[in-house]
N, C-alpha and C positions, 0 to 999 in steps of 0.2 A: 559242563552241561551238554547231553545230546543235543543235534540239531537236526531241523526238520526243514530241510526242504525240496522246491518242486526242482528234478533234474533231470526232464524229458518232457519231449513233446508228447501230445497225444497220438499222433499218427503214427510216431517211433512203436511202439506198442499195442498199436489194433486198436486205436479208439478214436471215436466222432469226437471233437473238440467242440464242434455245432451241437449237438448232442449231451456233451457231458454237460453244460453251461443251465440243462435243464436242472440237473444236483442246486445248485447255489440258488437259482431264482424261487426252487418252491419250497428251501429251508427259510429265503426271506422271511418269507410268508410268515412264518411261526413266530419271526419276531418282531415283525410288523404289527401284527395283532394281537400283540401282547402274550403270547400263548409259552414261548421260552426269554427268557433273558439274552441270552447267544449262546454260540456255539462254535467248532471246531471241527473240520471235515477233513479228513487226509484221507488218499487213496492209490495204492498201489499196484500196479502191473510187473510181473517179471522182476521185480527185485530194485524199480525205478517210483519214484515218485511222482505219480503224475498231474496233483491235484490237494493244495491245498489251499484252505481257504477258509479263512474266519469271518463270525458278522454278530454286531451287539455287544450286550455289554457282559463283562465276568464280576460285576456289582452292581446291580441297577441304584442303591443309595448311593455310593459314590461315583456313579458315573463314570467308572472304569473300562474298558473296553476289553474285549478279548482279544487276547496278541500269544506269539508265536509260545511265551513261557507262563502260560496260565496255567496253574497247578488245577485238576481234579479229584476229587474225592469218586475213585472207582469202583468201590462200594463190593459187589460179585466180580469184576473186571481181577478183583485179589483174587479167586477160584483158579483160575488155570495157572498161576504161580505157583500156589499152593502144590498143585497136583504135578507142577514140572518137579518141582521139588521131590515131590514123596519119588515121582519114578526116577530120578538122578540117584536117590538111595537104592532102589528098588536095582538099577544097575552095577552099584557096588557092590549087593550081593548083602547091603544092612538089611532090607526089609523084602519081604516077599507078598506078593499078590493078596495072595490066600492065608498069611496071618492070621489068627486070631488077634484084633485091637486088643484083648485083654494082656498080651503079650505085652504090650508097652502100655498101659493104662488097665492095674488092674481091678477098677472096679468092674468094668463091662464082663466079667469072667460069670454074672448071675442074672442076665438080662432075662426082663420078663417082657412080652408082648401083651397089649391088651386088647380083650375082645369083648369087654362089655361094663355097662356101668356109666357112671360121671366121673368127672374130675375129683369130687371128694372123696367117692368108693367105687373107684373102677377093679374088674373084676378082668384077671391076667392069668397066663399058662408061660411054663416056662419056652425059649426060644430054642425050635430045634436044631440049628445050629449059629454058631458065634457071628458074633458082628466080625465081619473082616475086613481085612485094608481095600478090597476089590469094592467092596459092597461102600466103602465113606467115597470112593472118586466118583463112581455110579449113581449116590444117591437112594442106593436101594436098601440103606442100610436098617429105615422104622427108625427116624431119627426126624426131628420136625424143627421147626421154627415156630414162635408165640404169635408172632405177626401173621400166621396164616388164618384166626380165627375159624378154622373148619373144623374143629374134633378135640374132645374132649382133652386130650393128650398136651393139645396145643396150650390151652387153659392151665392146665399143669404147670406150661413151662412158664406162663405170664406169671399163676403163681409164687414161684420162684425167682422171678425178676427178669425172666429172659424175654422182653417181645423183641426189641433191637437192642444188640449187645449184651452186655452182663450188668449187673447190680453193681455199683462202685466201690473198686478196690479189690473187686474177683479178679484173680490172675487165669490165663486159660489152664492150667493144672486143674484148678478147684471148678472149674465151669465143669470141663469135663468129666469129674467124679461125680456132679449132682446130676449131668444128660443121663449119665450110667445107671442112676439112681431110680430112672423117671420109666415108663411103659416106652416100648418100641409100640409104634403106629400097626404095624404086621411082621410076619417074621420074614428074617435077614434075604435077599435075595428074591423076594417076591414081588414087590412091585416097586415103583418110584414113589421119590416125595423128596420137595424140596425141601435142605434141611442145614443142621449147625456140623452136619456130618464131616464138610474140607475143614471147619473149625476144628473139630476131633482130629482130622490128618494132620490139620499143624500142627497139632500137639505130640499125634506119631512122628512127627516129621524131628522134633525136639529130644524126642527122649531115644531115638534110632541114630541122632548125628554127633547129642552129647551137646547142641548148642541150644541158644535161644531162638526163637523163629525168626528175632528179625536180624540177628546173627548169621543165621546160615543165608536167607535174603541178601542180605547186604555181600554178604562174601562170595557163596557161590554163584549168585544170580545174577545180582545188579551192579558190579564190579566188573565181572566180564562182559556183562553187554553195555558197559557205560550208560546206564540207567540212575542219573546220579539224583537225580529229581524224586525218586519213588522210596515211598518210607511210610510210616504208622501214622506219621504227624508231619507237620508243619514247621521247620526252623520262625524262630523268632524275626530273623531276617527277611524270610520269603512269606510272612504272612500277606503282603501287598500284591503277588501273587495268585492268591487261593481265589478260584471264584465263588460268588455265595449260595446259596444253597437254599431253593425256593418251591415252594407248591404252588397248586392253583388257588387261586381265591374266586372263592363261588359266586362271587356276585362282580368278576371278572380281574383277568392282568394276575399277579403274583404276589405270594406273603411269602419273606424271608423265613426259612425257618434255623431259625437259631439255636434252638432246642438240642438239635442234629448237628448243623453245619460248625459247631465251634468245639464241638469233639475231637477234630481234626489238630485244631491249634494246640493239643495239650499232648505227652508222651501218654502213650495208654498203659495200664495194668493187665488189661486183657488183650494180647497179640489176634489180633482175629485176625487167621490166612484163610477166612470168609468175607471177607467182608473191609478189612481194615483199612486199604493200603490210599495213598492221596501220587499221583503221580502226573505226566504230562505224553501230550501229545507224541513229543518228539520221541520219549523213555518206551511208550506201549510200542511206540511203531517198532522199534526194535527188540520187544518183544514177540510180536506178532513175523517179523523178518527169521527170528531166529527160527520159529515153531517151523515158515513155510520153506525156510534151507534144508529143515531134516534135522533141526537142532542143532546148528551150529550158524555162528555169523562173526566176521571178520576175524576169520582162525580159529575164536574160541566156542571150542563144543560142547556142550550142554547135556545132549541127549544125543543117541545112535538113531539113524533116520529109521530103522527097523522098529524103535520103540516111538518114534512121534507119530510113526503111522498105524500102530495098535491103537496108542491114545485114541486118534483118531475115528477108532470103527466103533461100529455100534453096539455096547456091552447088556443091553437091557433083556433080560428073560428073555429066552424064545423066540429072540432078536426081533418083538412087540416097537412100537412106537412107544411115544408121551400120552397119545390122542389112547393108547391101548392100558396102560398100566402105568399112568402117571395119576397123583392127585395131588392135591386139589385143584391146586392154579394150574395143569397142564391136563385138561379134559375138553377141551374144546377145539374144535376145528383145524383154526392153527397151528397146532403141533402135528396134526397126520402129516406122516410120512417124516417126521424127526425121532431119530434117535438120542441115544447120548453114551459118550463114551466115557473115559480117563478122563474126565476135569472141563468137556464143552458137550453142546448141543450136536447135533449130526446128522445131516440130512439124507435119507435112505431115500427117501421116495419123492422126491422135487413133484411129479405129476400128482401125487397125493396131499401134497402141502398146497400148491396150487400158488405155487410163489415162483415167481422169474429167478431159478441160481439151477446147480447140478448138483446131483447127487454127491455125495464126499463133502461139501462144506459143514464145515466145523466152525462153531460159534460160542457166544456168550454177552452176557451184557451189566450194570450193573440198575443198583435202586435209581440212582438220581438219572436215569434215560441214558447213559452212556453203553457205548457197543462196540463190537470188533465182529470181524467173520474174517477167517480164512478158506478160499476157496481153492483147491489143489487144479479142478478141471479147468480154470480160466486164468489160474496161474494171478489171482488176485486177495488184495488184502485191503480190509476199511475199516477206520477207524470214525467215531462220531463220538463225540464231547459236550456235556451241557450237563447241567447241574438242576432238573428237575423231577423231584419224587411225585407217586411210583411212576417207574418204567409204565407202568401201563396206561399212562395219562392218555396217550397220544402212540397213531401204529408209526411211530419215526423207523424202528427197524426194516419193517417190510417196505417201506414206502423209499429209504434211500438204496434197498439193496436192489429193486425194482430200474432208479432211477440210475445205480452205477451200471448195471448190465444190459441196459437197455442200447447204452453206447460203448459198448463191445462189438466190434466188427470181425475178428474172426476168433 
């Protein structure tokens, strides 16, 4: 099992320790007031640990607390795996950028966009050119999510059983023949939308390696970085572990949601490298270590630092923000001046976000409020852990990434 701990001072590293100590008194807060369960903060400088720090509980019925090996459910936090994945082949020389996905999945070879109508008789033209592998890491693929409720397409895919996950007993093979099946949002390359598109690249990622997703995970990924904690599910053994997994309750404090959170205890049928994976503290941080080495960490290499730093830039049309050509859920304010690149968020323009970080930070986060950001210009790395849906409950991200760099000294 990784281990995660603090092994620096803060002064060693350019940081107010008077200062940082603001991080932990205003995440209290949230679970003082009922608002999260608890939570998990780790925080990186220069390749050191300078900060970590738990508080609350990882079960509020059992009265469990949050400790150094609390499993999470990382929900999108699977995304940038997914997509280290697709480019670790992509350096082999198995898969190329610009692909047609019908190359490896060939329903996608007759994709229609739609441009008018409802869900029952929507009214399509054909796609002028292929959904590509460039276009699933991007998001730009016209490929959606059910849970989005914004357009008729989405309704489609609830239709079909898709709002979170697949219908039981769909493996992702057959997910991905019935997305194939469905309207792209717009054609391929024109604008953003958050979507089941990294779920479609696992599936490139499978039929390009000749394994299963969580076959080449386990082998190529989690094996070299000693990430032995991170997986689809939950061992039998470590379910005492897992923390649970809660919304808000309207009339105040938190409702278990069970519905969702016991997904995790069972092997799934549908590999989702969007969404699947349950992992811990200690396992991300060494994924997040590896991305900021250039792809590589304690000898074993992963990616050439030339391709973590593509990942990294901003791949969106016309090199557009979110706030420019993203929908639905990235139209608003806080996405100016974010990009996105290979498999995270990516911040172009810090002065137009109007968020305390620098431009190059590379991000992501998942549903139940959990986050990472790697920042290349302050040579930092943060992780935050808690287990409540949606992310959008509460601005936890802007508000700890605010509070990490505020006690940065040079």
């Amino acid at each position: 099992m990784a281990q995660l701990k603090v092994d620096t001072e803060p002064g060693e590293v350019g940081i107010d320790g008077t200062r940082l100590q603001r991080v932990d008194s205003h995440f209290r807060r949230y679970v003082d007031d009922g608002r999260l369960a608890g939570w998990t903060i780790a925080f990186a400088r220069r390749g050191r640990v300078v900060h970590l720090s738990h508080y609350g509980l990882a079960d509020i019925e059992a009265q469990r607390p949050v400790t150094d090996d609390t499993m999470w459910r990382i929900y999108s936090m699977t995304k940038p795996i997914t997509s280290v994945a697709a480019l670790m082949l992509v350096e082999r020389g198995a898969i190329e950028l610009t692909d047609p996905v019908s190359r490896y999945i060939p329903a996608f070879a007759d994709a229609r966009v739609y441009v008018s109508g409802s869900a029952a008789k929507p009214g399509t033209v054909a796609a002028t050119e292929p959904v590509r592998v460039w276009h699933l890491l991007t998001h730009t693929s016209g490929l959606t999510y059910g849970w989005h409720h914004a357009h008729a397409v989405d309704e489609m895919y609830r239709a079909k059983g898709f709002e979170f996950g697949a219908p039981r007993g769909m493996d992702l093979a057959g997910a991905c023949d019935v997305w194939a099946g469905l309207p792209l949002l717009f054609q391929p390359g024109t604008e953003w939308n958050y979507s089941v598109a990294t779920d479609v690249l696992g599936r490139v990622v499978e039929v390009a390696s000749g394994q299963s997703l969580d076959a080449f995970f386990a082998e190529e990924i989690f094996a070299p970085l000693g990430m032995q904690d991170t997986a689809f599910s939950v061992a039998t053994e470590d379910l005492d572990r897992l923390a649970a997994l809660y919304v808000p309750n309207p009339e105040g404090g938190l409702t278990r949601n069970s519905a969702m959170g016991d997904s995790a205890t069972r092997t799934p049928t549908f590999l989702s490298g969007g969404g699947g994976l349950v992992s811990t503290a200690a396992d991300y941080h060494r994924f997040t270590q590896m991305l900021a080495r250039g792809g590589e960490l304690d000898g074993n290499r992963l990616l050439g630092p030339h391709t973590v730093a593509y990942m990294a830039r901003n791949h969106l049309p016309g090199g557009a923000d979110l706030d420019q050509v993203g929908r639905p859920m990235f139209s608003e304010s806080p996405y100016r001046g974010v990009g996105f690149g290979l498999g995270f968020s990516v911040v172009i323009d810090a002065a137009q976000g109007k968020a305390i970080t620098h431009d190059g930070e590379y991000a992501w986060g998942g549903l139940a409020s959990t986050a990472f950001w790697i920042d290349p210009a302050a040579e930092v790395t943060a992780l935050f852990f808690t287990q409540l849906m949606p992310s959008s409950t509460y601005p936890i991200r802007p508000q700890l990434r605010t509070l990490i760099n505020q006690a940065l000294l040079d």
